[in-house]
Legacy VTK file of the C-alpha trace (Angstrom):
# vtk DataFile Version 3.0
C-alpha trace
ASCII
DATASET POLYDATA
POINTS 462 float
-142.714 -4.725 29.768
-139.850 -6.137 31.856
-142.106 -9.145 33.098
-143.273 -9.856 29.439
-139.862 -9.736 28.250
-138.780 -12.835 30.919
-142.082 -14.756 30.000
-140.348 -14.343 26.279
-136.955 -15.404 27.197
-138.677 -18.565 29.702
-140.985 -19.175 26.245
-138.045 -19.276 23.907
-135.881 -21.390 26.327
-138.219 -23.964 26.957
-138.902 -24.334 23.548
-135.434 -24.962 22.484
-135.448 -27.421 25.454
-135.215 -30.530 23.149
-134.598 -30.362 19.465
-136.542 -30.509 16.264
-136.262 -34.337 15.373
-137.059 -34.932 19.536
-140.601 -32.745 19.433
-141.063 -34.025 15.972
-140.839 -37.466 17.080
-142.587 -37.010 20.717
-145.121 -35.468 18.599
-145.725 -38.148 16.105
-145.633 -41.100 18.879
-148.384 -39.223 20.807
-150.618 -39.402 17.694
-149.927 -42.780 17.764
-151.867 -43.716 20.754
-155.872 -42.913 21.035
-156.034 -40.715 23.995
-157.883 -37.357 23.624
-154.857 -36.006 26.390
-152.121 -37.380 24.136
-153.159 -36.368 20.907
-153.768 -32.392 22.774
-149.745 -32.911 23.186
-149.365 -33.847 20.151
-151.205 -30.712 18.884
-149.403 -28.262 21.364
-146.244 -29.947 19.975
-146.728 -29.336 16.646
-148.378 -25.708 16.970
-144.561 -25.327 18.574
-142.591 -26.852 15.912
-144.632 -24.411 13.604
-143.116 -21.168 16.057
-140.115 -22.285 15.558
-140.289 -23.120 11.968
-141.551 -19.764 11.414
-138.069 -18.245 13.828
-135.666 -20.038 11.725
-137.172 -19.895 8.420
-137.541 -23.552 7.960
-139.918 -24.543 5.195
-139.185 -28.480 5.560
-140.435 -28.096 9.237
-143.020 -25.604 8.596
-144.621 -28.375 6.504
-144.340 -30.764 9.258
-145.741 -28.846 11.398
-148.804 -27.949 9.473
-149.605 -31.690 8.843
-149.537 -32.035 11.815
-151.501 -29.435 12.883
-153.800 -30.478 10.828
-154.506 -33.893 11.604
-154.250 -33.590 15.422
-156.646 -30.623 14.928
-159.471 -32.163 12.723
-159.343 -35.494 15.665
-159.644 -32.750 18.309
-162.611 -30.988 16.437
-160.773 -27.634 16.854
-160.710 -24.775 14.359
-157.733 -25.262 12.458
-158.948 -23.801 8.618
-156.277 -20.928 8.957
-153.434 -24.109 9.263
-155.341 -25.915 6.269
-155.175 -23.071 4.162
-151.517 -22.404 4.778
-150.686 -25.898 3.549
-152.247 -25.927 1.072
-151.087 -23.180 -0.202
-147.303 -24.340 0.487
-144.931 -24.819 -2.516
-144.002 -28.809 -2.665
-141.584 -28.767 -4.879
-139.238 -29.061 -2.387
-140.738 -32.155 -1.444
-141.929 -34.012 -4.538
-138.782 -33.801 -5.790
-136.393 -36.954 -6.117
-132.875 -36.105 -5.509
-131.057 -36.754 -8.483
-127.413 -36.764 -6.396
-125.061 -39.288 -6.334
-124.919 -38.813 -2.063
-128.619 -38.698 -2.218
-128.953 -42.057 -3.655
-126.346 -43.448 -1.177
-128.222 -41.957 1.379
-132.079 -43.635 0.237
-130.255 -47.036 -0.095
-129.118 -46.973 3.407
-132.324 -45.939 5.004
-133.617 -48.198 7.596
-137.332 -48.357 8.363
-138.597 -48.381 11.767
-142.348 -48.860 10.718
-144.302 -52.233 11.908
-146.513 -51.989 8.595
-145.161 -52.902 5.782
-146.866 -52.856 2.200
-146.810 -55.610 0.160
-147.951 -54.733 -2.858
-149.943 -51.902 -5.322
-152.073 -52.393 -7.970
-155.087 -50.866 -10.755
-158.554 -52.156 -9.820
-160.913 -50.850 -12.196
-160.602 -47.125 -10.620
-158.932 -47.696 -7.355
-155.632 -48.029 -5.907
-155.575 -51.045 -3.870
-152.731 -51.019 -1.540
-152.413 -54.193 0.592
-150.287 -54.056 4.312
-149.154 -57.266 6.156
-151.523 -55.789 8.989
-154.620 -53.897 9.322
-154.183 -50.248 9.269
-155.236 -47.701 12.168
-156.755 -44.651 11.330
-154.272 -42.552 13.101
-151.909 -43.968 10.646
-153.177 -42.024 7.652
-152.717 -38.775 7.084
-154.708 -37.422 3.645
-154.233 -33.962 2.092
-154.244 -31.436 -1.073
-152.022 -29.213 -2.322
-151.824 -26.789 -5.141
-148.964 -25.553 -7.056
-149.861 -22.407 -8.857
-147.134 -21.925 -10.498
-146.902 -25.438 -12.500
-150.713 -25.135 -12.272
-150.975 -28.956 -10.786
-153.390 -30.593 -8.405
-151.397 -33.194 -5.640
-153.475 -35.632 -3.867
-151.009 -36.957 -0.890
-151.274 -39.981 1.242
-149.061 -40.415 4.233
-148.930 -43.351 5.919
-147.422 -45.024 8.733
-145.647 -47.900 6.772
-142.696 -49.346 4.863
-142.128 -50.424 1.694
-140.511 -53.646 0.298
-139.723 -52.530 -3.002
-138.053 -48.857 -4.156
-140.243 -46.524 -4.972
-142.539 -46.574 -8.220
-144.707 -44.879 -10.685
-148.186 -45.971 -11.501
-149.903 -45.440 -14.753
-153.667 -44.544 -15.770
-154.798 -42.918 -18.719
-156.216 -38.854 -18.162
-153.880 -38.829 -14.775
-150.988 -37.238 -15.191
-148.526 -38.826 -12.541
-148.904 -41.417 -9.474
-145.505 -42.193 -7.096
-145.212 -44.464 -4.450
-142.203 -43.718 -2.574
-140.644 -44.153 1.348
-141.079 -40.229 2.024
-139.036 -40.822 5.841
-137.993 -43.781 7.366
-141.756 -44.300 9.280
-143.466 -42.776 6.077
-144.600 -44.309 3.140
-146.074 -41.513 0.910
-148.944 -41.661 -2.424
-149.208 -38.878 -4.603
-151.556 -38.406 -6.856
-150.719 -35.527 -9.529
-153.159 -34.080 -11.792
-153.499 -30.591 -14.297
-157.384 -30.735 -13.503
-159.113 -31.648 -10.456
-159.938 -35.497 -8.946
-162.408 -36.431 -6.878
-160.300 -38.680 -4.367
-162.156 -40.782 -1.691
-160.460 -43.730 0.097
-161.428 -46.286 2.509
-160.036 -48.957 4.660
-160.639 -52.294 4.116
-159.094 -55.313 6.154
-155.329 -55.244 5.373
-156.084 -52.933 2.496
-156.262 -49.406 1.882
-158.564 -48.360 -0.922
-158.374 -45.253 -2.886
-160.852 -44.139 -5.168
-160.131 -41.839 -8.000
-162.758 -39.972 -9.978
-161.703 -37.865 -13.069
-163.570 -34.639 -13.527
-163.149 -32.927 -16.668
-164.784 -29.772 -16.243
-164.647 -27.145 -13.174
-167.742 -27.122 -13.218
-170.852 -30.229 -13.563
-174.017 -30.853 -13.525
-175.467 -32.940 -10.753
-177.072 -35.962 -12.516
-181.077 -35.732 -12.760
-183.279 -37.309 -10.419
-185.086 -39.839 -11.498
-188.228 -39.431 -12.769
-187.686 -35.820 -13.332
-187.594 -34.298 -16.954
-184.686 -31.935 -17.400
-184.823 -28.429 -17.390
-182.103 -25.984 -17.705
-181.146 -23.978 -14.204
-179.462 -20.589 -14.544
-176.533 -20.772 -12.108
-175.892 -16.962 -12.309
-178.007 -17.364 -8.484
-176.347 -16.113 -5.383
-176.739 -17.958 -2.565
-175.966 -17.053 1.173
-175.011 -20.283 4.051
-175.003 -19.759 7.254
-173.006 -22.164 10.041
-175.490 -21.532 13.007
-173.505 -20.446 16.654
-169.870 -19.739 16.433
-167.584 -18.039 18.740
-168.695 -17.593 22.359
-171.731 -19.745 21.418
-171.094 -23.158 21.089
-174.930 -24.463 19.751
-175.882 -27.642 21.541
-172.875 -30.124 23.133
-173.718 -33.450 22.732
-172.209 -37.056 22.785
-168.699 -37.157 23.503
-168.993 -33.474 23.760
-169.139 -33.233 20.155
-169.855 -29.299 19.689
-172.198 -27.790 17.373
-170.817 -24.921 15.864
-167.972 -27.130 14.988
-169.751 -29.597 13.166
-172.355 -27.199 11.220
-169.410 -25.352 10.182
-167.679 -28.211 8.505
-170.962 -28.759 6.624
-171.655 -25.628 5.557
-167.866 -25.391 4.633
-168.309 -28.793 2.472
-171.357 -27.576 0.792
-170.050 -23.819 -0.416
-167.637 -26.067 -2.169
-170.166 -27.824 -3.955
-172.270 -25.318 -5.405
-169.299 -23.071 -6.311
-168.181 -25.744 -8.481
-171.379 -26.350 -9.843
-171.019 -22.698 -10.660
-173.502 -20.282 -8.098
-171.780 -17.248 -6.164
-171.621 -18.458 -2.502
-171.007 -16.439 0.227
-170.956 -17.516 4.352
-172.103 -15.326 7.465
-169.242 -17.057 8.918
-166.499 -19.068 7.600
-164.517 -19.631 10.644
-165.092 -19.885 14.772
-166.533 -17.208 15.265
-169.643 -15.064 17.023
-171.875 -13.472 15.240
-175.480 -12.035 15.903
-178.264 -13.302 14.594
-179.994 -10.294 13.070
-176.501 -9.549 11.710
-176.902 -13.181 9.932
-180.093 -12.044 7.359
-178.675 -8.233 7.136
-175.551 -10.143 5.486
-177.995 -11.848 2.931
-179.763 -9.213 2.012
-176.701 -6.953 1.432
-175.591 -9.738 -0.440
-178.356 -9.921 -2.751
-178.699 -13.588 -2.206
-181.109 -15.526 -4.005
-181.783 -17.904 -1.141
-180.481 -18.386 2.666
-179.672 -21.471 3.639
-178.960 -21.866 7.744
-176.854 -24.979 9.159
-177.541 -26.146 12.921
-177.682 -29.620 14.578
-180.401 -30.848 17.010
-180.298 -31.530 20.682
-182.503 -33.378 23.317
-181.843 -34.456 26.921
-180.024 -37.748 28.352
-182.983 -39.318 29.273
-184.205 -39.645 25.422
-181.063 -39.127 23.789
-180.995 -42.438 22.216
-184.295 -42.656 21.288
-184.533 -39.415 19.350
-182.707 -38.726 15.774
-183.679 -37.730 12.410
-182.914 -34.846 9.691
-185.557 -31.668 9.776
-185.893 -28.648 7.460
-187.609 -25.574 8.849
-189.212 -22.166 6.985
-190.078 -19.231 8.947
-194.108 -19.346 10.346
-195.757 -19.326 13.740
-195.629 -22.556 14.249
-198.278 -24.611 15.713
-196.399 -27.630 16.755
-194.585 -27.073 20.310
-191.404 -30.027 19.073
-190.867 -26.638 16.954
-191.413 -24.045 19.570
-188.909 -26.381 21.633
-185.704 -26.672 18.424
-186.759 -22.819 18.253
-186.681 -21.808 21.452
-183.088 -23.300 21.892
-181.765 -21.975 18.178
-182.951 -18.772 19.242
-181.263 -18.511 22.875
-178.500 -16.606 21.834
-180.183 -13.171 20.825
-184.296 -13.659 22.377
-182.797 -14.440 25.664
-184.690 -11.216 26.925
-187.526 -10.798 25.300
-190.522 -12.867 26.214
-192.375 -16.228 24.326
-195.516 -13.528 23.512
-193.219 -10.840 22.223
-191.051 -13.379 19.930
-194.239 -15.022 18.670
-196.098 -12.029 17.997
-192.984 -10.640 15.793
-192.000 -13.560 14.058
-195.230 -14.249 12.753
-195.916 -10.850 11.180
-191.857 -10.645 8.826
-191.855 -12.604 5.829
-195.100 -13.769 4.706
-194.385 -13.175 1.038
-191.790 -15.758 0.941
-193.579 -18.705 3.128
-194.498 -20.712 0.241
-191.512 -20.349 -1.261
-189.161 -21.472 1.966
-191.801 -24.077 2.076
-190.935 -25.545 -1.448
-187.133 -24.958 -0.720
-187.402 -26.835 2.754
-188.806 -29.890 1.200
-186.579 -30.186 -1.877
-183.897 -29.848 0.365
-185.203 -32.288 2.506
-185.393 -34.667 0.062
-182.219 -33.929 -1.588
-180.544 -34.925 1.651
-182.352 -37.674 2.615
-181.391 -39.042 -1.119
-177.876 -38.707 -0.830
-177.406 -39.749 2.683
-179.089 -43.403 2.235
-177.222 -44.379 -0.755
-174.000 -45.001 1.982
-175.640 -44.893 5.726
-178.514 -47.018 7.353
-181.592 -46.452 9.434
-181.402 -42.361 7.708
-184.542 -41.129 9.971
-187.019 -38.111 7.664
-188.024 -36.007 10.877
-189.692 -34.003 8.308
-190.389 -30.344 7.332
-191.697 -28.298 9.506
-192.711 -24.445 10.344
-191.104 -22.472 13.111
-190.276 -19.519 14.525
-186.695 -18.839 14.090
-185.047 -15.609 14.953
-181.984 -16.181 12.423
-184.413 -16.723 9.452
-186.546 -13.165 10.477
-186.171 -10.279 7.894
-184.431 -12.376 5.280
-185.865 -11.170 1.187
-185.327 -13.850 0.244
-186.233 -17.213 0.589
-185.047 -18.688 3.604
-184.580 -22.010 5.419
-183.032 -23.755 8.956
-181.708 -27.376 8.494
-181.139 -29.509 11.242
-178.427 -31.992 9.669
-178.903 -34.241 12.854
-179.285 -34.729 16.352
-175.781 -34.560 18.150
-176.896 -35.954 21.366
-177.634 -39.219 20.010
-174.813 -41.640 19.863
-174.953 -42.988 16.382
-175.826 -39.702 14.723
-173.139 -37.975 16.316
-170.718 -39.910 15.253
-172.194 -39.546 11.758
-171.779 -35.578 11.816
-168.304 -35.740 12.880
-167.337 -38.477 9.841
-166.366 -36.472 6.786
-168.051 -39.095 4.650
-171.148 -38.287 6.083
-170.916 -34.614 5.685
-169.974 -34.814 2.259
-172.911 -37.024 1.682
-175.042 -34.389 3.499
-173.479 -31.119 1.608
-174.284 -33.283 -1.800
-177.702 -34.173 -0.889
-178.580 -30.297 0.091
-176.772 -29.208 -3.376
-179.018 -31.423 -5.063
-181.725 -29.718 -3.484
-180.977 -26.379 -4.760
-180.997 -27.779 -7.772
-183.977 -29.370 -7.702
-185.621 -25.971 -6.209
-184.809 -23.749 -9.462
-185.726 -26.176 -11.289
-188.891 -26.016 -10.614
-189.136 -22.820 -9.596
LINES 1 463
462 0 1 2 3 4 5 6 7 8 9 10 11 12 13 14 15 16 17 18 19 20 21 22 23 24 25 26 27 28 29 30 31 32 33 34 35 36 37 38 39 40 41 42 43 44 45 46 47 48 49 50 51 52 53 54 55 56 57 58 59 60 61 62 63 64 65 66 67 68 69 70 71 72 73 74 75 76 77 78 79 80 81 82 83 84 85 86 87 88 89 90 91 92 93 94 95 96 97 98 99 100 101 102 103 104 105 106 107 108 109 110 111 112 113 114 115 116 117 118 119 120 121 122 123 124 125 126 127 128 129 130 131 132 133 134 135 136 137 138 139 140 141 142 143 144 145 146 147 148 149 150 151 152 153 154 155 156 157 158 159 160 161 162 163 164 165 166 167 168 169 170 171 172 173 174 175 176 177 178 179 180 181 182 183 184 185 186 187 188 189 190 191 192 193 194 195 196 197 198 199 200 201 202 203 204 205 206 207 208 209 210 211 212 213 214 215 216 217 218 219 220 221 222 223 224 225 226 227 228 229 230 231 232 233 234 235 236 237 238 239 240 241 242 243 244 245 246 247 248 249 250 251 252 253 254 255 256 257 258 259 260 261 262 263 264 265 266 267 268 269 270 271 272 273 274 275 276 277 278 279 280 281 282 283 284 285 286 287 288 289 290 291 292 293 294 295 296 297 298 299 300 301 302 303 304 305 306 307 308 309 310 311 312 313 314 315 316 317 318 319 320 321 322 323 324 325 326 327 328 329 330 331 332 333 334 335 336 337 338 339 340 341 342 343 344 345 346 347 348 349 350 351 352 353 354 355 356 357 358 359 360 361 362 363 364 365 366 367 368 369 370 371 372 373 374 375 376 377 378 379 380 381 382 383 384 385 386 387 388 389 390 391 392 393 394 395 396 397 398 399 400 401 402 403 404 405 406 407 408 409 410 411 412 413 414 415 416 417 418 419 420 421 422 423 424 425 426 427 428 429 430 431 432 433 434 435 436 437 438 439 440 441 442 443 444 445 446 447 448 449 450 451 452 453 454 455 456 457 458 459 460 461
C-alpha cells in the first residue's frame, strides 16, 4: 500500500511537471512530424492531458484530449473506440458557441496566428466545399470528426485544420443543410463545421493546394442500396438478423504483415464500418466482438446461434511469407466444406491456429466435414454474392482489385453455425499495396459497402 501510494504521489508530480498549454503544445508539435516514436509521445501526452482533465473537471481540455487521442490513436492503429465514443458523445455547445462579449470580441481581433498555412479562399462547387491553402496540406494537419448533440437533436461534421484564415470567420449557405461556419477555432486552428437535423454522408479529399469536402444529403435513416444492374427488383424483408464477426482479437493478433500492420486491428475496423451499414439500411446487427479483445472460436458460432442470426458473416485478412509477399494479393470468400484445394487447407490451417492448435490435421478434417451440410449451398450462394458485391464496390475507386475467388474450406470459426455462414478474406496484409489499402478508411468503407450490397443481393434472391 505504502509503495503504491509513492508511485501515486511520483505519478501525480510528474504530471504536473509542465502545464496544460506546455503538454498541449509538446503534444500537438509531435503530431506534427511523421515519426511512429513521436506521434507514441504525442499519444502518451494526450492520454495524460485526458487524467488530468478528468482530476480537475475540465471539459475544454477533456475535449482536447480526446481529439487527440483520437487521431494519434487511429495513425498508431491502436484500439481507441472507448475515446471515440466519449467524444462523440461530448456536449459542444461549449465550443460552437461564438462569444457574444464585448472582451470576447477584443480578444478574437487581437489573435495572432502562428500557422504556416493559410486559406485563401471557400467556395460551393456543385456539392463540395472547396477550400484552397497557399500550400499543399499534410495529412497530419487534418483532424475530421462527428459529434452529436442529443439534446438540440443536431448532427456536427467538424474539420480541424492546421491553418489560418485571412478573412473573419463566415457562414456558408446550401439549401436542406442547416448551418456551415468557417471560423479560426485557436490561433494554429482553423475549424469547418458542418451542422445538420438529419444525417450527411461527409467524405473529403485532398487535392493539390485544396481540400475537398464532399457532402451527401440523406433524407431517410434508413435507404435502399441502389439495384445492380441488370437485376429486376424485388422487395427484401430487413426484419433479418445478422451476426459479424472481427476474426482474432485480444491475445491473438491474426497475421502481422507489412509495416507490422496487425490483423485483428484492421478486420475490426471493417467489420465495425459494415455493422454501420446494414443497421442503417435497417437489419438487427450484432458483433462477437466489438472491441480488442480475445475470444474463442467455438464461443464465436454459440453467439450466433443464441442470437438467432439469420446469417454469420466472419472478417479476417490473408497472410503469406516474405519471399512471395509481393507477388500474392486478392479478395477470397470461404463456406464451410472439406476442402480439396491445399491454398485452402493452408488460409485454414493458419485461421484456425488459435483453438486446433492440439488436435491433429485427421481429427480437424474428419470433424469439420461432417457439421453443417444442410447449409453448404446456401454459404455457397452467400460467399459468391458477397464476393461480388465487394469486388463491385471496391473497383469503382481502387486499381488492379485482384478476385482470388470463392472457395471451400475447413474453418473452425464457421463449425456449428445454423445458419448460413461465411469467412471473408478482405485482403492480403503482407503485401505492400494491399496493406496499405486495409489500413485507408476509404478503402474499408468501400469494402463494408460492397459486402452490404451483397447481403442484399443474397435475400434477394433467396
Amino acid at each position: 500500500m505504502v509503495r503504491f501510494v509513492v508511485l501515486l504521489f511520483i505519478f501525480i508530480t510528474a504530471l504536473h511537471a509542465l502545464s496544460d498549454k506546455e503538454v498541449l503544445k509538446r503534444a500537438n508539435g509531435f503530431m506534427k512530424t511523421s515519426k511512429k516514436s513521436n506521434q507514441f509521445r504525442a499519444y502518451n501526452d494526450y492520454k495524460n492531458l485526458y487524467l488530468r482533465a478528468l482530476m480537475s473537471d475540465n471539459n475544454k481540455l477533456k475535449l482536447s484530449a480526446l481529439q487527440g487521442i483520437v487521431q494519434s490513436g487511429e495513425k498508431l492503429h491502436i484500439d481507441i473506440s472507448q475515446y471515440s465514443d466519449e467524444l462523440s458523445s461530448l456536449s459542444p455547445k461549449s465550443v460552437y458557441k461564438t462569444p457574444k462579449s464585448k472582451a470576447n470580441k477584443t480578444t478574437q481581433k487581437k489573435l495572432k496566428v502562428k500557422s504556416t498555412h493559410k486559406l485563401k479562399s471557400i467556395r460551393w462547387k456543385e456539392d463540395r466545399i472547396v477550400m484552397s491553402f497557399d500550400k499543399k496540406l499534410r495529412n497530419n494537419q487534418i483532424n475530421y470528426f462527428k459529434l452529436y448533440d442529443s439534446n438540440t437533436k443536431q448532427y456536427k461534421y467538424v474539420f480541424d485544420i492546421h491553418a489560418s484564415m485571412l478573412t473573419r470567420s463566415q457562414n456558408l449557405r446550401k439549401d436542406g443543410i442547416d448551418k456551415i461556419k468557417i471560423a479560426q477555432f485557436n490561433t494554429n486552428t482553423l475549424r469547418l463545421v458542418i451542422q445538420n437535423r438529419y444525417k450527411l454522408s461527409i467524405s473529403f479529399k485532398k487535392d493539390k493546394n485544396s481540400l475537398v469536402v464532399h457532402i451527401k444529403k440523406i433524407k431517410k435513416s434508413k435507404y435502399i442500396a441502389p439495384t445492380p444492374h441488370g437485376i429486376t427488383p424485388k422487395s427484401v424483408k430487413r426484419n433479418k438478423v445478422i451476426v459479424i464477426d472481427a476474426g482474432h482479437g485480444g491475445k491473438d493478433p491474426g497475421a502481422v504483415g507489412y509495416k507490422k500492420y496487425r490483423e485483428k486491428v484492421v478486420v475490426l475496423q471493417i467489420a465495425q464500418e459494415l455493422k454501420r451499414v446494414l443497421s442503417s439500411r435497417g437489419y438487427k446487427v450484432h458483433m462477437t466482438r466489438d472491441s480488442d479483445k480475445f475470444v474463442k472460436l467455438r464461443n464465436r458460432t454459440r453467439f450466433a446461434n443464441k442470437k438467432k442470426a439469420d446469417l454469420f458473416i466472419s472478417i479476417h485478412a490473408n497472410a503469406v511469407g516474405k519471399k512471395i509477399a509481393q507477388k500474392v494479393h486478392g479478395i477470397e470468400c470461404y463456406f464451410l466444406a472439406k476442402s480439396r484445394s491445399s491454398r485452402a487447407k493452408k488460409v485454414a490451417a493458419s485461421e484456425n491456429r488459435a483453438d486446433l492448435s492440439d488436435m491433429g490435421f485427421y481429427g480437424k478434417d474428419t470433424f469439420l466435414s461432417t457439421l453443417n451440410s444442410h447449409n453448404i449451398v446456401a454459404a455457397n450462394k452467400l460467399a459468391i454474392d458477397l464476393q461480388r458485391g465487394a469486388l463491385g464496390s471496391l473497383k469503382k475507386s481502387f486499381k488492379n482489385v485482384k478476385d482470388a475467388g470463392v472457395r471451400e474450406g475447413p474453418f473452425w470459426v464457421l463449425v456449428g453455425a445454423q445458419m448460413p455462414a461465411v469467412l471473408v478474406e478482405v485482403g492480403f496484409i503482407t503485401n505492400p499495396k494491399e496493406a496499405k489499402r486495409l489500413v485507408n478508411r476509404k478503402y474499408q468503407k468501400s469494402m463494408a459497402l460492397g459486402l452490404a450490397n451483397g447481403v442484399e443481393r443474397y435475400f434477394r434472391n433467396n
